[in-house]
C-alpha positions in Angstrom: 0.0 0.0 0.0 1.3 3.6 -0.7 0.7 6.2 2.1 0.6 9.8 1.2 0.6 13.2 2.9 -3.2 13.5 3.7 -3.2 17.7 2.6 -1.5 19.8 4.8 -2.7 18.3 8.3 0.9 16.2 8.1 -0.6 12.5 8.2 0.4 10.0 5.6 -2.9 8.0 4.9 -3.1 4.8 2.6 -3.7 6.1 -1.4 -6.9 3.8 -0.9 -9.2 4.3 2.2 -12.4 2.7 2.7 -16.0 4.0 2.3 -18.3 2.6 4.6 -21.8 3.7 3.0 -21.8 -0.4 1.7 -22.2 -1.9 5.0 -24.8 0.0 6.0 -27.8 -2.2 4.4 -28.4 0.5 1.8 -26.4 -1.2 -1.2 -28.2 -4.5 0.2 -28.2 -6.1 3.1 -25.3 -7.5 5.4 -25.0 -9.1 8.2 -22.9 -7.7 11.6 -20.1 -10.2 11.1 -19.8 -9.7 7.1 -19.7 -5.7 7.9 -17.0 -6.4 10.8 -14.7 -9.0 9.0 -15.1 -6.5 6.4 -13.6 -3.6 7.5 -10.4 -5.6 9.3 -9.9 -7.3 6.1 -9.2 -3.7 4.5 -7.1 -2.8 7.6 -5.3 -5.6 7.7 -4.4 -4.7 3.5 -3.3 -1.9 4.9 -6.4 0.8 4.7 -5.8 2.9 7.7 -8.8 5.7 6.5 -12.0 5.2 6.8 -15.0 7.1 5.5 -18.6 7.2 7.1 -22.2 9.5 7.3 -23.9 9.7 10.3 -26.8 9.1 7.5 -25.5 6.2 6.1 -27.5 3.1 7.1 -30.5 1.2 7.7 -31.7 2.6 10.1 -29.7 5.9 9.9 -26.2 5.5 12.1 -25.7 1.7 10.8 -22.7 2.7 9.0 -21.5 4.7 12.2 -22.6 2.1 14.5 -20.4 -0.8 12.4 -17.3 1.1 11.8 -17.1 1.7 15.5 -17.5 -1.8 16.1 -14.8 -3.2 14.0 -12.3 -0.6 14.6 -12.1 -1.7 18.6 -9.0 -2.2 19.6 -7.6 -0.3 16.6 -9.1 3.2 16.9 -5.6 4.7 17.4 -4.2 2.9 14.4 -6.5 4.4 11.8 -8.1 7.8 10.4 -12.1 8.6 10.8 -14.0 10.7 8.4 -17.4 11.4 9.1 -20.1 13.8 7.5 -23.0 15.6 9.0 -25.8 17.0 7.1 -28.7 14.2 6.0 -29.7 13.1 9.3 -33.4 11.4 9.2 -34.3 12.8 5.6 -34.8 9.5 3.8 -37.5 9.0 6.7 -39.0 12.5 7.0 -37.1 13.5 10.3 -34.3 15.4 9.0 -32.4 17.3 12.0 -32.2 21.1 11.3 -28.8 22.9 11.0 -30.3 26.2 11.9 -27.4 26.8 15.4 -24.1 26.0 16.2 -25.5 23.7 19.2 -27.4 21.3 16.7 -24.4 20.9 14.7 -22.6 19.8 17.8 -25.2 17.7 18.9 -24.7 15.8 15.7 -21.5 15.5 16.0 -21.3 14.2 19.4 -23.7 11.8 18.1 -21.4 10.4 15.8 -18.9 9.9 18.6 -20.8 7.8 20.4 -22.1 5.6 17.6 -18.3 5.3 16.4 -16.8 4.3 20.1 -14.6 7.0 20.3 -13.7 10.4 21.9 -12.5 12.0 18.5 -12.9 12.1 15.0 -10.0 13.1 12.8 -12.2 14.8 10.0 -15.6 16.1 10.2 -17.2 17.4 6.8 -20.3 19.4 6.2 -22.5 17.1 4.1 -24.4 20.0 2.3 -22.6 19.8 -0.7 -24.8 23.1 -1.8 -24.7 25.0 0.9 -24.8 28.8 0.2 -24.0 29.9 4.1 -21.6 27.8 5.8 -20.8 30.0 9.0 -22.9 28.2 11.2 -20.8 25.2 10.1 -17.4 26.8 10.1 -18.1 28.2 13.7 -19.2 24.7 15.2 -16.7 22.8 13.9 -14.1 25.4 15.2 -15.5 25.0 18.9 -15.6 21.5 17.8 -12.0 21.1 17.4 -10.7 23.7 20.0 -12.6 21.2 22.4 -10.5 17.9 21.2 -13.5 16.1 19.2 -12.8 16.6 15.9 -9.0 17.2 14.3 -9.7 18.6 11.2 -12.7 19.8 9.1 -14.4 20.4 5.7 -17.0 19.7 3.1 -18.1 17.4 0.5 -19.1 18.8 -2.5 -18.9 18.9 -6.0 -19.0 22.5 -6.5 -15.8 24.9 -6.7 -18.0 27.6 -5.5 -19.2 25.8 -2.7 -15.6 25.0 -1.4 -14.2 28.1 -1.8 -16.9 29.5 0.5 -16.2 26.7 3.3 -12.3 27.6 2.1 -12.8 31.6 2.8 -10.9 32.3 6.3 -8.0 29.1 4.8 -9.8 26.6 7.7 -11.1 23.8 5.2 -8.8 21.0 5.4 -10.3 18.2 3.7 -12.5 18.0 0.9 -14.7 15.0 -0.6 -15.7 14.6 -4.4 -16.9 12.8 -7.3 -14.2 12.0 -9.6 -13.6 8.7 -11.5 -12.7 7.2 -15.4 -16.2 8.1 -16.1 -16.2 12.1 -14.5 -13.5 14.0 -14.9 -14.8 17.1 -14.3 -12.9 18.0 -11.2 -9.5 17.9 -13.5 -10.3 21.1 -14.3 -10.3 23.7 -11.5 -11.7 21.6 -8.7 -8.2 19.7 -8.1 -5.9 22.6 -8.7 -7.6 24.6 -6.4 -6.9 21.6 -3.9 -3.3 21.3 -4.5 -3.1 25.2 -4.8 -4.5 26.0 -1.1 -3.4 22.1 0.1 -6.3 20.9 0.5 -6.4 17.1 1.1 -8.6 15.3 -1.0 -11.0 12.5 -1.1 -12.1 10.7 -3.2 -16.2 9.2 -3.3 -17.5 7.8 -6.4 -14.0 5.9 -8.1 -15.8 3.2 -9.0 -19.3 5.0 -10.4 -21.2 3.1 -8.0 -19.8 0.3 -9.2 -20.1 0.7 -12.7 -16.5 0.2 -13.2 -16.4 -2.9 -12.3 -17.8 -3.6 -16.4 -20.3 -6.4 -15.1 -23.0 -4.0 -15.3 -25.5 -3.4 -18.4 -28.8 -2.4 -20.0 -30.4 -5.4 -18.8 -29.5 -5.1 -15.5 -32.2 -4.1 -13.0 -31.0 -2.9 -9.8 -32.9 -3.7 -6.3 -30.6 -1.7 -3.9 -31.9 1.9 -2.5 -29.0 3.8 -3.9 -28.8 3.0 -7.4 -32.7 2.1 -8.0 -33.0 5.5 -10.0 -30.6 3.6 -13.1 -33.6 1.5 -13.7 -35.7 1.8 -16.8 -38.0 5.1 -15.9 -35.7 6.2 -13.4 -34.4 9.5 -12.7 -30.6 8.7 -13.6 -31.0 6.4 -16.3 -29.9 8.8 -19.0 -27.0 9.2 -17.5 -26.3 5.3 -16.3 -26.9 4.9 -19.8 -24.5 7.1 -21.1 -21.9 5.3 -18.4 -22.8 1.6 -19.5 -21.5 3.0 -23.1 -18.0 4.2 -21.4 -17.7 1.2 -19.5 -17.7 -0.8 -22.8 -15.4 1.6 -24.2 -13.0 0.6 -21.3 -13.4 -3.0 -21.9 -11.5 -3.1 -25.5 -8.3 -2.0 -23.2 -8.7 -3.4 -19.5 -10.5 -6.4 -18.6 -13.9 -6.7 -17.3 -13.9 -7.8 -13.0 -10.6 -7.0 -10.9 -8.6 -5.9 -13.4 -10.7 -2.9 -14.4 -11.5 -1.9 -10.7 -7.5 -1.9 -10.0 -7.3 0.2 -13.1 -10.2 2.7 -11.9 -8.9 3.1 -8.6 -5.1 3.8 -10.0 -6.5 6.3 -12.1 -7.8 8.6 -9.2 -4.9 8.0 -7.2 -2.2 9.0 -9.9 -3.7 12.4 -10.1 -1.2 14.9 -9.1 -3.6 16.6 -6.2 -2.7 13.3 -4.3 -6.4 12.1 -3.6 -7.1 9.0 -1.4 -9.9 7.2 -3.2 -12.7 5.8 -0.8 -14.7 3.0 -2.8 -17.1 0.8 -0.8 -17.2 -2.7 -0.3 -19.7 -5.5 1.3 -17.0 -8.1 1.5 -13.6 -8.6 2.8 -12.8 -10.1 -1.0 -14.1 -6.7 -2.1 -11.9 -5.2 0.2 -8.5 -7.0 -0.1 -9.4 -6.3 -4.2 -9.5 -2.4 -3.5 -6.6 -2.1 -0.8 -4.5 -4.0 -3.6 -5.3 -1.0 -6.5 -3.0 1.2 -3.8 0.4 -0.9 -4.5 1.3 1.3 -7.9 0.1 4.5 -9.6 -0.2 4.4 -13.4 2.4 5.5 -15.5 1.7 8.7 -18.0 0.8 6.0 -20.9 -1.5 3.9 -19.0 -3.1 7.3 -17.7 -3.6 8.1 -21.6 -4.7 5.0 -22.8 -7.6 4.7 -20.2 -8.5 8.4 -20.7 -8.4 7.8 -24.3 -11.0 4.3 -23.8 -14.0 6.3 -22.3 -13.9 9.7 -24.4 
C-alpha cells in the first residue's frame, strides 16, 4: 500500500481508504459479522482511512454504528472521516442545521455511535450549501474542544468550497471524480493542491459501474442505485456510463482488473487524492486495498483516458 501526505494536516494516509456507505444495508443487506470481517480485512491490506455519514445506514447510524465496532482495539491505528448533514431525511425526520449547538449535537452523536472520543475529520454534508458560517463556527468550537482534528465539506462545487475555504480553515474536501467524471480535473483539483487541500475521493468506481459487469439489462434492487432503472431518474446518464464502461473493456479487462485500473487512475492524479470506494465483502476489500500498491504510468493514464472519451 502507498501512504501519502493527507493535505497539509501532516498524516500519511493509505492512497486507498475505505468507504463505509456499503455496509450500512443501503447497497443490500449484510449481516454484523460480514460488515466487521469487512472492515479488518481492509485494515489488515493496509487501509488505515475510513469514510462514514452519520446518514449512512439502515436505520440511519448503521454505517456509524459498524465502523465503530470493527475498529475496537484499533481506533488509534486508523483515520475517521465522518459527515454531517442528511440526518433522518430518507424518513421524513431530517435534523435542522439552523445553530451551532445542533451541529454539535450531531457531531457528538457520531462519537458515540463510532466508540470514540474524537474524530479526525468532520465534513459538512451539504454539498450546496450557500451559508456555511454556522458550520465553520461549530466545527471550530468542535475542534478547540479535542473532538474533531480537522474539518471540511463534500461537495462537487468549486464555489461551494471556496466559501467553506474563505478564512483558509477547510482541510479536507470529498468529491466525485472517476474514469467516467472527470470534471474535477479542471479547477476543482488545482484549487486543492493550490491551497493544500487534502482530498478525497467518493464515487472511483461509479457506483460500481466500473467494475464492467453491469449493463442495460441489469435491474437494480438496492436503495442507492434504483434511479438507473428503466423510468428512473438517472438512467440517461447510467446509460450514457454503461457506453464508457464498454469503451473501457477493448483495453482493461472486465472484473478486478478494471477496478485496479479505476482506482489507479484517481490516485495517480497529481492533487494526491485518497480514493474511498465501498465494499460488502472482505474479498471486495482485499481487491480495493490492492489498486493502492502502484500509480499508473503517463501512458496507462492516456490510454484509459483515451477508452472512455
Amino acid at each position: 500500500m502507498l501512504y501519502r501526505p493527507f493535505g497539509s494536516l501532516g498524516w500519511e494516509v493509505s492512497a486507498i481508504g475505505m468507504g463505509t456507505w456499503n455496509i450500512g444495508n443501503q447497497w443490500g443487506e449484510i449481516d454484523d459479522v460480514t460488515a466487521w470481517a469487512t472492515v479488518r480485512a481492509a485494515f489488515d491490506a493496509g487501509v488505515n482511512l475510513f469514510d462514514t455519514a452519520e446518514s449512512y445506514g439502515i436505520p440511519n447510524g448503521l454505517s456509524e454504528m459498524r465502523l465503530g465496532e470493527a475498529l475496537a482495539g484499533i481506533r488509534h491505528q486508523v483515520y475517521i472521516v465522518s459527515k454531517i448533514g442528511h440526518w433522518g431525511e430518507r424518513t421524513g425526520q431530517g435534523v435542522p442545521h439552523n445553530t451551532v449547538d445542533m451541529i454539535r449535537l450531531c457531531c457528538h452523536a457520531s462519537l458515540h455511535r463510532l466508540r470514540t472520543d474524537w474524530v479526525d475529520v468532520m465534513l459538512c454534508h451539504l454539498g450546496d450549501i450557500e451559508d456555511p458560517s454556522l458550520f465553520l463556527e461549530a466545527f471550530g468550537v468542535l475542534k478547540e474542544r479535542g473532538e474533531i482534528r480537522a474539518y471540511g465539506i463534500s461537495t462537487n462545487d468549486l464555489d461551494v468550497l471556496r466559501r467553506f475555504n474563505a478564512d483558509g480553515t477547510c482541510s479536507v474536501v470529498e468529491v466525485d471524480y472517476s474514469l467516467l467524471n472527470r470534471a474535477p480535473e479542471a479547477e476543482f483539483l488545482p484549487y486543492c493542491q493550490e491551497h493544500g487541500i487534502a482530498v478525497l475521493v467518493r464515487g472511483p468506481l461509479r457506483r460500481g459501474l466500473l467494475g464492467g459487469k453491469y449493463d442495460l439489462e441489469t435491474e437494480f434492487t438496492d436503495t442507492v442505485r434504483d434511479a438507473f432503472n428503466v423510468g428512473g431518474s438517472q438512467r440517461d446518464q447510467y446509460e450514457r456510463d454503461v457506453a464508457g464502461v464498454e469503451r473501457l473493456k477493448e483495453v482493461v479487462a472486465p472484473g478486478e482488473e478494471m477496478v485496479t485500473a479505476a482506482l489507479r487512475f484517481v490516485i495517480s492524479h497529481p492533487a494526491g487524492p485518497v480514493a474511498i470506494p465501498g465494499c460488502k465483502s472482505p474479498q471486495q476489500a482485499r481487491m480495493n486495498a490492492a489498486a493502492g500498491e502502484r500509480t499508473l504510468t503517463d501512458e496507462e493514464m492516456r490510454a484509459l483516458r483515451e477508452a472512455v472519451e
